[in-house]
C-alpha positions as CSV (number, residue, x, y, z in Angstrom):
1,X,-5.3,25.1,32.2
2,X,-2.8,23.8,34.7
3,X,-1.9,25.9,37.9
4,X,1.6,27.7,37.0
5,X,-0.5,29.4,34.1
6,X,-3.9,30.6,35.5
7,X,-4.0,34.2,37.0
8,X,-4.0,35.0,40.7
9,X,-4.6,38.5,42.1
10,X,-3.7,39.8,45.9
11,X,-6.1,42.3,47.3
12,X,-4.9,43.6,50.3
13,X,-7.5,45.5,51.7
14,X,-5.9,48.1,53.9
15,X,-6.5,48.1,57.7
16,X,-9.5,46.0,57.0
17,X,-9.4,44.2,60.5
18,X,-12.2,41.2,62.3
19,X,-14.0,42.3,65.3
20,X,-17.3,42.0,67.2
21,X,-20.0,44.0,65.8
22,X,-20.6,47.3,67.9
23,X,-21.3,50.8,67.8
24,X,-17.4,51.5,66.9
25,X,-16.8,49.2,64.1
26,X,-17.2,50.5,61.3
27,X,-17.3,47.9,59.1
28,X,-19.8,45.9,61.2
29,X,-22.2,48.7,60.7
30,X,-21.4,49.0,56.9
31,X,-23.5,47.2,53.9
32,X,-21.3,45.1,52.8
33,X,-23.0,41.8,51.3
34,X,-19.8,40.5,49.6
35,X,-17.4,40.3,52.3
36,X,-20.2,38.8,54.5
37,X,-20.5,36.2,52.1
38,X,-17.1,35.7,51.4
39,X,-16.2,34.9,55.3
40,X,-19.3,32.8,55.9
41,X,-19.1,30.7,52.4
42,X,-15.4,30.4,51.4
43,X,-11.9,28.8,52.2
44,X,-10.4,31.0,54.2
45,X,-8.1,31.6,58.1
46,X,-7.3,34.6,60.1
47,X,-3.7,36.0,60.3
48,X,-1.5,37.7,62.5
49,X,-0.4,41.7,62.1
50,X,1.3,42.6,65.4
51,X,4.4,42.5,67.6
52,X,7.2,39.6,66.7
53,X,4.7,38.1,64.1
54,X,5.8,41.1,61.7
55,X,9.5,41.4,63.2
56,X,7.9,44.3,65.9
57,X,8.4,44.3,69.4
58,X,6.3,42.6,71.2
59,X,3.3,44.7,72.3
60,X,3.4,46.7,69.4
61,X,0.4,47.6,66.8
62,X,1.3,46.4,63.1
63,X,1.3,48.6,60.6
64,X,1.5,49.3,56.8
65,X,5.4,48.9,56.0
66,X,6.0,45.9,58.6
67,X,2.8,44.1,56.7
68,X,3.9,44.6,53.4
69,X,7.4,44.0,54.3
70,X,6.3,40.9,55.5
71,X,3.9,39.7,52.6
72,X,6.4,39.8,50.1
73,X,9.1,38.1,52.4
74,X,7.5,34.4,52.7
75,X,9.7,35.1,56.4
76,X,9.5,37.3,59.6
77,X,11.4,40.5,58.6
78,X,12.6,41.9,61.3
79,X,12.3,45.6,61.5
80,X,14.4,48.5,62.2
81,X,13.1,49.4,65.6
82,X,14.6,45.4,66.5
83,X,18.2,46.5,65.1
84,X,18.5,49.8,66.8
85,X,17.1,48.4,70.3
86,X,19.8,45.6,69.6
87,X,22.8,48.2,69.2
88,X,21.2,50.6,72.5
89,X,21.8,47.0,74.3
90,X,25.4,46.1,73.1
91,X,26.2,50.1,73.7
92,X,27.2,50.3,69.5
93,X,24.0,52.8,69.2
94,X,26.2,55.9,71.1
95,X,29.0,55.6,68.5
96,X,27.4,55.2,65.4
97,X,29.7,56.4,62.5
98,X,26.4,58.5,61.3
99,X,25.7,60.0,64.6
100,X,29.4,61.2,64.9
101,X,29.3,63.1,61.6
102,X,26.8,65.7,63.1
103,X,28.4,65.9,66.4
104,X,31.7,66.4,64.5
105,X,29.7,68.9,62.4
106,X,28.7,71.5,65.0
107,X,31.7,71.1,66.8
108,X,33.8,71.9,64.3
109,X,31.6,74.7,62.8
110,X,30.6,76.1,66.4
111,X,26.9,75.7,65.1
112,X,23.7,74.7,66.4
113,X,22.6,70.6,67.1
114,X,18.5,69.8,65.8
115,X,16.4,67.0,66.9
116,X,13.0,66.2,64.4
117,X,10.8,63.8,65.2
118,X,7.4,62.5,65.7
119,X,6.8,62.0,69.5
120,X,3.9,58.8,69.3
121,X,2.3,57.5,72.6
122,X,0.7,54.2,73.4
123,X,0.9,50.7,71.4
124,X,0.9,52.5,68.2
125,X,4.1,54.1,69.6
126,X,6.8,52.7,67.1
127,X,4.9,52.9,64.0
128,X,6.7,55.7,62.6
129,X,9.1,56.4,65.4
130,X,9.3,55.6,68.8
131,X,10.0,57.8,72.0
132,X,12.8,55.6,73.7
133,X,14.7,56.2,70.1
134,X,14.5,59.6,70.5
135,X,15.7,59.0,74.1
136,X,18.4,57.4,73.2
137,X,19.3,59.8,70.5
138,X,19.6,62.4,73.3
139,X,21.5,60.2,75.7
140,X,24.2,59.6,72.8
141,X,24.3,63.7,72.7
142,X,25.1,63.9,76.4
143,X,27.8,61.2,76.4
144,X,29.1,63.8,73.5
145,X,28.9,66.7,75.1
146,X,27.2,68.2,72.6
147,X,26.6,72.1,74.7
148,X,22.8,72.8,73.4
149,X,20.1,70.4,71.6
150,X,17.0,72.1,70.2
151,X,14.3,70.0,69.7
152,X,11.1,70.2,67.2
153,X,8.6,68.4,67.9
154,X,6.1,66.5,65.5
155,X,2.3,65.5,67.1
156,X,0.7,62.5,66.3
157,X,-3.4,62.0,66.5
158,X,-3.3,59.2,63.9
159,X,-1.6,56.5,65.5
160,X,-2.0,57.7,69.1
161,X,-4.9,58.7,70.3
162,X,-6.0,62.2,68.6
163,X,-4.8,64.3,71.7
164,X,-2.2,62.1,73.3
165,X,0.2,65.4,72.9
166,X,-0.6,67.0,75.6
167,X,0.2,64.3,78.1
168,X,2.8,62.7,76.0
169,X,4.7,66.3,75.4
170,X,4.5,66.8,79.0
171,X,6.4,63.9,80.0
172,X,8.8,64.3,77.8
173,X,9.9,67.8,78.8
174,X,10.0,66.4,82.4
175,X,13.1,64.1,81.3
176,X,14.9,67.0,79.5
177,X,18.4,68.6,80.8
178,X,18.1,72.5,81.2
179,X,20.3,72.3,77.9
180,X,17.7,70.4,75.6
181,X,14.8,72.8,74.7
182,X,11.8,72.1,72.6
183,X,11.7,74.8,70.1
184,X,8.8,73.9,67.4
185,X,5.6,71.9,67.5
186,X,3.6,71.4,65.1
187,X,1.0,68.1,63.4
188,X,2.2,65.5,61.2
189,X,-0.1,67.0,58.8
190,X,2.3,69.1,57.9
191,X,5.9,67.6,59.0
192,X,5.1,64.4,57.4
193,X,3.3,64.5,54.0
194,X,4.1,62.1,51.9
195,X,1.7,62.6,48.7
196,X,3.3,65.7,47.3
197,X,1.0,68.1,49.2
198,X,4.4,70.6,48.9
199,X,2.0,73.5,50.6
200,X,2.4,71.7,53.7
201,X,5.8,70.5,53.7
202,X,6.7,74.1,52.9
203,X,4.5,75.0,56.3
204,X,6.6,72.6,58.2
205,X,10.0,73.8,56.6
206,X,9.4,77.6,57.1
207,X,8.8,76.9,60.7
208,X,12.3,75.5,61.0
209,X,14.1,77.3,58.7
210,X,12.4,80.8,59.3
211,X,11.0,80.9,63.0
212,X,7.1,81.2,61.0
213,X,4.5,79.8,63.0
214,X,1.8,81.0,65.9
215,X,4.0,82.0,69.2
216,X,3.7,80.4,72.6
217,X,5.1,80.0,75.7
218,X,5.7,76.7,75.9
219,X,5.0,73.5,74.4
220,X,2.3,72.6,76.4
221,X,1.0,75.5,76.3
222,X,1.0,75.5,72.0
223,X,-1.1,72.4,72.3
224,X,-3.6,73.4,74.5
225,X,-4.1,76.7,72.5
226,X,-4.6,74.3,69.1
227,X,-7.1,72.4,70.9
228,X,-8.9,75.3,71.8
229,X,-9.2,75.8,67.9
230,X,-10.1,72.1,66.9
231,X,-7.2,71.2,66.3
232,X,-6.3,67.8,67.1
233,X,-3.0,66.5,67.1
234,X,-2.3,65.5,63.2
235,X,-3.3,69.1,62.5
236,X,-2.1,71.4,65.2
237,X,-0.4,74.5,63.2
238,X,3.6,74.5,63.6
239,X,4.3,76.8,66.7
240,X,7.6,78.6,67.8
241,X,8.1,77.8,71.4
242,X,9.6,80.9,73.6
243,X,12.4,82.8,71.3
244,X,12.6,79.6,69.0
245,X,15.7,78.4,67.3
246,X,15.7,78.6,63.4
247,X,18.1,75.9,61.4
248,X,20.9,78.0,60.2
249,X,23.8,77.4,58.0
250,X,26.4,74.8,59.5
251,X,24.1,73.8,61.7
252,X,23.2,69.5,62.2
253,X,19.5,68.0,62.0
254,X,19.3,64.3,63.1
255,X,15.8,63.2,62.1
256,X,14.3,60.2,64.7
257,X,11.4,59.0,62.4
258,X,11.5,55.4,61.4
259,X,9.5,55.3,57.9
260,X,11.0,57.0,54.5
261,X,7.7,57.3,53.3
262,X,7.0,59.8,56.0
263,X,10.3,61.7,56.4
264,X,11.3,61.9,52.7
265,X,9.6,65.1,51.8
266,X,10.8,67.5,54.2
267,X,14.1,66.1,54.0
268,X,14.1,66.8,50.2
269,X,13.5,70.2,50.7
270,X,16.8,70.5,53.0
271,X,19.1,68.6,51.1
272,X,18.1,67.5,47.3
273,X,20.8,69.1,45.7
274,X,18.5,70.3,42.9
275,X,15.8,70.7,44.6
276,X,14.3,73.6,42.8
277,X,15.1,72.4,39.1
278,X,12.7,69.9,40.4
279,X,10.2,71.8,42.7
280,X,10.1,75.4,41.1
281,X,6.7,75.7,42.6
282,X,8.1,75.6,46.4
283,X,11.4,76.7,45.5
284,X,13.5,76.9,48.7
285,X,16.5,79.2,47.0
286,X,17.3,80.7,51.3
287,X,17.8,76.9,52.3
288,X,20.3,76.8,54.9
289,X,23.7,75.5,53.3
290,X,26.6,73.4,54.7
291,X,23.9,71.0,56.3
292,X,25.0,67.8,58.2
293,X,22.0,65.4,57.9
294,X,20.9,62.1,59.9
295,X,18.3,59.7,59.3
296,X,17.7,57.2,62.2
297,X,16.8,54.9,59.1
298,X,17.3,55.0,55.6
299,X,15.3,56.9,53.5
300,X,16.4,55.6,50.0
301,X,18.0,59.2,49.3
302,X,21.2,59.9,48.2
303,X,22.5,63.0,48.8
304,X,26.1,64.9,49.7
305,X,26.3,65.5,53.8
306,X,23.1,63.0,54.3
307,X,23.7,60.3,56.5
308,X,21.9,57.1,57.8
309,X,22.3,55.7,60.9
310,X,20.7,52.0,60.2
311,X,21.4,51.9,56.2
312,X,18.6,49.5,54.4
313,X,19.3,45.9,54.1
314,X,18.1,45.4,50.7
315,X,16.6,41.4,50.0
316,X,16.6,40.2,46.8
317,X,14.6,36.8,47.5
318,X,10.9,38.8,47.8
319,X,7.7,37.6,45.8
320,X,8.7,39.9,42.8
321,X,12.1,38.3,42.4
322,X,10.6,35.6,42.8
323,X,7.7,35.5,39.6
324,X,10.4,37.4,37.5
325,X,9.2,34.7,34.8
326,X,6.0,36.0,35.0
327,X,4.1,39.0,34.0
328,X,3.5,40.7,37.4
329,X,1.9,44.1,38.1
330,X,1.5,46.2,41.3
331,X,-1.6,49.0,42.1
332,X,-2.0,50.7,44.6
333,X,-3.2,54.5,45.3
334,X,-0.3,56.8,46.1
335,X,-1.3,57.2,49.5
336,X,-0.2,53.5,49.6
337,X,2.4,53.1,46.9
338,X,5.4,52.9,49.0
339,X,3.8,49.9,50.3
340,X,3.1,47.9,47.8
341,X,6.0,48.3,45.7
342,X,9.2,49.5,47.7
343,X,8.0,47.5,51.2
344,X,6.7,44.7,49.3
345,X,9.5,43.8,47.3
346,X,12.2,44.3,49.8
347,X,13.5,47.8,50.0
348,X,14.1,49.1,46.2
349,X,13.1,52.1,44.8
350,X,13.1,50.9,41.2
351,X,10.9,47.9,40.1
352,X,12.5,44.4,40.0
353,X,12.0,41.4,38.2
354,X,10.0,42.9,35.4
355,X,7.3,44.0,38.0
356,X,4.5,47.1,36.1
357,X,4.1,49.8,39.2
358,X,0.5,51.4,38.8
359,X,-0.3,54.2,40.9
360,X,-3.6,56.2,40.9
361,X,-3.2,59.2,42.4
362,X,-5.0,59.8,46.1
363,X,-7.3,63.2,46.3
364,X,-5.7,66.2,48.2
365,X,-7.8,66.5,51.3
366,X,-6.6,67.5,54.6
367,X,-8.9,64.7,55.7
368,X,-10.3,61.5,54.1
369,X,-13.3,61.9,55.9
370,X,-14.5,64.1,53.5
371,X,-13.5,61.5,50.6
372,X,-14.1,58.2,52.3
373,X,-14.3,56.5,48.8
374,X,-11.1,57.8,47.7
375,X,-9.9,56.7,44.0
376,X,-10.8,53.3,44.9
377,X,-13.6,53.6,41.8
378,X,-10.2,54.4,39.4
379,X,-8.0,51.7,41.0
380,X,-10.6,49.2,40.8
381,X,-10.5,49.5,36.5
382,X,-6.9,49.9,36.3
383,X,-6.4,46.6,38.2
384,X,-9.2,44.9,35.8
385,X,-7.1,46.5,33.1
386,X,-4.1,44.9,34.9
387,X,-5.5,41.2,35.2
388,X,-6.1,41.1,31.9
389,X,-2.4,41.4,30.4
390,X,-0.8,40.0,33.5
391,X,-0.2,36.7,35.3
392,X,-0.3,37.6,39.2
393,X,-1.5,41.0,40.2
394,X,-1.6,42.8,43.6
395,X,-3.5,45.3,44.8
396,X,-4.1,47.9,47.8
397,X,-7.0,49.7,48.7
398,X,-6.2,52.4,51.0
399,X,-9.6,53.5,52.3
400,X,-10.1,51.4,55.2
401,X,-6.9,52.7,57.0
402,X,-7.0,56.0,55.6
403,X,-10.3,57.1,56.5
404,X,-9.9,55.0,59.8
405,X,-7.1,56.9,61.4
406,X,-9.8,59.9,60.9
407,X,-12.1,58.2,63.5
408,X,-14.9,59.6,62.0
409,X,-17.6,56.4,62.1
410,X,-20.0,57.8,59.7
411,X,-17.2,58.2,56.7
412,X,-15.7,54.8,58.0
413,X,-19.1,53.2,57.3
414,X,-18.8,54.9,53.6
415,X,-15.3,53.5,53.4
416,X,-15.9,49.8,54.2
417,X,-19.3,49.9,51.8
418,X,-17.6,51.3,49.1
419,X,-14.5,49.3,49.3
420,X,-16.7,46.3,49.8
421,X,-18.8,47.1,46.3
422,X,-15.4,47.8,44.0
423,X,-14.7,44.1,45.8
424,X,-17.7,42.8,44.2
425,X,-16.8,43.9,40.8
426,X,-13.5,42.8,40.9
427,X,-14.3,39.2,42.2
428,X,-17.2,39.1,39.5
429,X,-14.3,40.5,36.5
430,X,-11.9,37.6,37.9
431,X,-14.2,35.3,37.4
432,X,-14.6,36.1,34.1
433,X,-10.8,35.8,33.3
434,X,-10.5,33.0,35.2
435,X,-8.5,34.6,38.1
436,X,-8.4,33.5,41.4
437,X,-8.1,35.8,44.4
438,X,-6.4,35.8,47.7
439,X,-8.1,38.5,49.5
440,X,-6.9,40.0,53.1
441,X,-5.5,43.2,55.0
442,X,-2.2,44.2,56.3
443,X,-3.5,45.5,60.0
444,X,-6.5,46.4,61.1
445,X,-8.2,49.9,61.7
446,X,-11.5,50.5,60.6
447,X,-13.2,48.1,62.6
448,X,-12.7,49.8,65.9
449,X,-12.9,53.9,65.3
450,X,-14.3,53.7,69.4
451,X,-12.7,52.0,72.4
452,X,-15.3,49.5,73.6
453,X,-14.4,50.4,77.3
454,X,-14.5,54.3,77.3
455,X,-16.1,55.2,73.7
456,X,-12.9,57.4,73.0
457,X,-12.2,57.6,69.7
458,X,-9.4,55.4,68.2
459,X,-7.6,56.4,65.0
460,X,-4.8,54.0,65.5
461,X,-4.4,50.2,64.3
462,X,-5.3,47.7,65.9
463,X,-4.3,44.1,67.2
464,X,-7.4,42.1,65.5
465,X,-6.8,39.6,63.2
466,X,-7.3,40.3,59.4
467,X,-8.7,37.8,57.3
468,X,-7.5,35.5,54.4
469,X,-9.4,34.2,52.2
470,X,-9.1,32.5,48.8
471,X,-11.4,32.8,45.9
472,X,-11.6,30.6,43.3
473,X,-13.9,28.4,41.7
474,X,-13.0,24.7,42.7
475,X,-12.6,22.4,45.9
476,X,-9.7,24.5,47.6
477,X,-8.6,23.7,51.7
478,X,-7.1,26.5,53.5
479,X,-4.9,25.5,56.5
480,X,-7.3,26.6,59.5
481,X,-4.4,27.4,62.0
482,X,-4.2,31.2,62.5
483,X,-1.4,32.4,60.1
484,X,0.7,34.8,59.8
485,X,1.8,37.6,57.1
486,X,5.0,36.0,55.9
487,X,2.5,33.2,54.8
488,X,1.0,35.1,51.7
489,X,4.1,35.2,49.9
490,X,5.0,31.1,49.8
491,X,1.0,30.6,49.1
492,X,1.1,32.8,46.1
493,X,4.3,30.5,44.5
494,X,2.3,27.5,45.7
495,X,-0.6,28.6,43.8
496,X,1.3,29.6,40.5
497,X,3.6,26.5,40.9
498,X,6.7,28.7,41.6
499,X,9.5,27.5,43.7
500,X,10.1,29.8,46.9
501,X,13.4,31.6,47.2
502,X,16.1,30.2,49.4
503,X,15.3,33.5,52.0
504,X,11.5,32.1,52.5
505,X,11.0,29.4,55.1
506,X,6.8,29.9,56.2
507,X,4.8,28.1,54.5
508,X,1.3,27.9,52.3
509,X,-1.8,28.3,53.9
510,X,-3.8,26.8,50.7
511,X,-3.5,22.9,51.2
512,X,-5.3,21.8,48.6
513,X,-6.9,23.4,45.6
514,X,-8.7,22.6,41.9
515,X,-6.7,23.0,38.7
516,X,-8.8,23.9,36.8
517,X,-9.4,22.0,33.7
């Protein structure tokens, strides 16, 4: 069997980051035999997941879109946070076409300006949206004179520290104008679903829409009362700050999150034309009409009076374009789809090149510390399923980031064991097939759930390399300089004996390897 025909698989284990043993990594203080032999016994390098490496600014944490992004790239992508600090530098940012349409909106209609957005604090900051943006969002509204900008507010506690909102909401409020009030807060639990948990979207849309929430005098003052009921900032209940201000017909929402996969939901519910055809269950017939709508970025929907700042620039030269000659499948949880289909193959909705999407659905928990194995048991035989009918199979198991951004050690330590024994059987059913694997992470997480300085806990990413390692049964070399993520892609083709595409320009990271006979 020559090279271009024997199987490969990618398995992407999901904030799966390196890091000193201690009493906050959880993966240190996890069983997990196969992984310990794999980075003491074969080929493998450490890679890169943060700031420029992955197209983010510099001092920022890498995440899930910017790693997968990347992986299927074979080449830095830069992301969007570079092209909108670009356009706030050459001044095109306050005059965006998009921007205009709402300010033209509620002038014309007399109506009512809304800002939505996640407010995130720290090196995480930027993951899914990133405080300056909003600032400049509300600069641009000065320069236009917009008369009053209500604000609701989205907490964090996943990729910021779990109760960051307090300071974080504080400061903000200090930089407002007496004509820019925070009017809602309330935990990305709700705001930001993104696995159909329509219960909580509905939450987050009858705050805005009907003034339903707990009361409270300020914002400050609607966190501290969540804390005093356990609430830390992902679930903090929506609140209606002082007299509120509902969304009302006419009126414009400019939404500052970064990600689609986080802002899709809740802006289905106020704009999908046919919304309740397709959601009867959550039917929102009282929906405000006449809407103006702006997304910062573009969150692949197409509807009337929706408008995208920073439209999608769509690439056509990613890793499944690429093996459109072969047979090519993609798995992943749903909690994790996005990722490894629409991030990984370069911004489209629709598969390309032939490519088999495979999602197993993720449990509805309000926390995946009560899961920590998730349906990584049902993924694991649907990729050996996979391997067997296809040439080059990738997969993503969720649990590592998922139940790490919980910070709860104990279900981390479940997490990395269990994810460490679906490993095993999937390395020994490769084996079997005569499949090699390429095993690594996107960003790490689960190995530090504690701070090593103060003992906090973290339930944001992290800056630690994430391994790479390949698998196979012959006298393979891989390149010992610390790589990066845009690497996988060109050593995938290498591997199956595929040319790169013309957009790829990093290189392989296997230098040598058997063909197996």
């Amino acid at each position: 069997m020559n090279v271009s025909t024997q199987k490969l698989v990618l398995v992407i284990l999901d904030g799966w980051g390196l890091a000193p043993a201690g009493p906050g990594n959880a993966i240190s203080l996890a069983s997990t035999p196969v992984m310990d032999n794999l980075l003491v016994k074969s080929p493998m390098t450490t890679l890169i997941t943060h700031g420029r490496s992955v197209g983010l600014p510099d001092v920022q944490l890498g995440n899930s879109e910017a790693g997968h992004e990347n992986i299927g790239a074979g080449t830095t992508v830069n992301r969007d946070t570079i092209r909108i600090w670009e356009s706030v530098i050459d001044q095109s940012f306050f005059d965006l076409p998009a921007f205009m349409k709402a300010v033209e909106h509620v002038k014309k209609n007399g109506s009512s300006m809304h800002v939505i957005g996640l407010l995130q604090y720290g090196p995480g900051g930027g993951t899914h949206a990133d405080p300056d943006h909003l600032y400049a969002i509300l600069e641009m509204l000065r320069r236009q004179k917009v008369s009053q900008v209500f604000i609701h507010l989205i907490t964090d506690g996943r990729d910021s520290p779990p109760q960051a909102a307090k300071q974080v909401v504080a400061d903000f409020i200090s930089r407002l104008r007496p004509n820019e009030k925070v009017v809602s807060v309330q935990g990305r639990l709700y705001a930001m679903d993104r696995n159909n948990n329509w219960d909580r979207t509905t939450k987050a849309f009858d705050c805005l829409v009907k003034g339903q929430g707990k009361q409270a005098t300020d914002p400050v003052a609607a966190i501290m009362d969540a804390y005093s009921k356990d609430e830390t900032d992902e679930f903090i209940s929506p609140y209606i700050i002082g007299q509120g201000k509902s969304i009302k017909d006419n009126d414009a929402i400019i939404m500052t999150n970064l990600r689609a996969d986080r802002a899709r939901q809740l802006t289905q519910m106020f704009m999908q034309p046919d919304f309740d055809q397709v959601h009867g269950e959550v039917s929102q017939k009282n929906r405000p009409k006449n809407l103006c709508y702006v997304g910062l970025t573009d969150f692949g929907l197409n509807y009337p009076n929706l408008y995208t700042a920073f439209p999608a620039i769509s690439r056509r030269g990613t890793l499944p374009f690429t093996l459109g000659n072969l047979r090519q499948a993609y798995l992943a949880e749903s909690e994790k789809f996005p990722h490894i289909t629409y991030f990984l193959n370069g911004g489209n909705f629709m598969p390309v090149a032939g490519e088999k999407q495979i999602k197993i659905e993720s449990d509805r928990v309000a926390s995946f510390a009560d899961n920590p194995e998730m349906s990584a048991e049902a993924l694991t035989q649907a990729t050996m399923s996979a391997i067997e009918t296809n040439d080059f199979v990738a997969v993503n198991y969720a649990n590592p980031d998922m139940v790490g951004h919980t910070g709860d050690i104990a279900a981390g330590v479940r997490a990395a064991a269990h994810v460490d024994y679906c490993l095993g059987r999937l390395i020994s059913f490769a084996k079997r097939n005569q499949a090699r694997l390429l095993i690594t992470a996107d960003h790490g997480n689960l190995e530090r759930l504690r701070e090593p300085d103060t003992g906090e806990i973290n339930t944001s990413h992290t800056n630690n390399p994430v391994p790479f390692i390949f698998l196979d049964d012959g006298d393979s070399v891989v390149n010992s300089a610390i790589g990066k993520l845009c690497n996988i892609a060109p050593t995938i083709l290498n591997l199956l004996g595929q040319p790169l595409s013309a957009e790829m320009n990093a290189e392989s990271l296997v230098v040598r390897q058997k063909v197996w006979a």
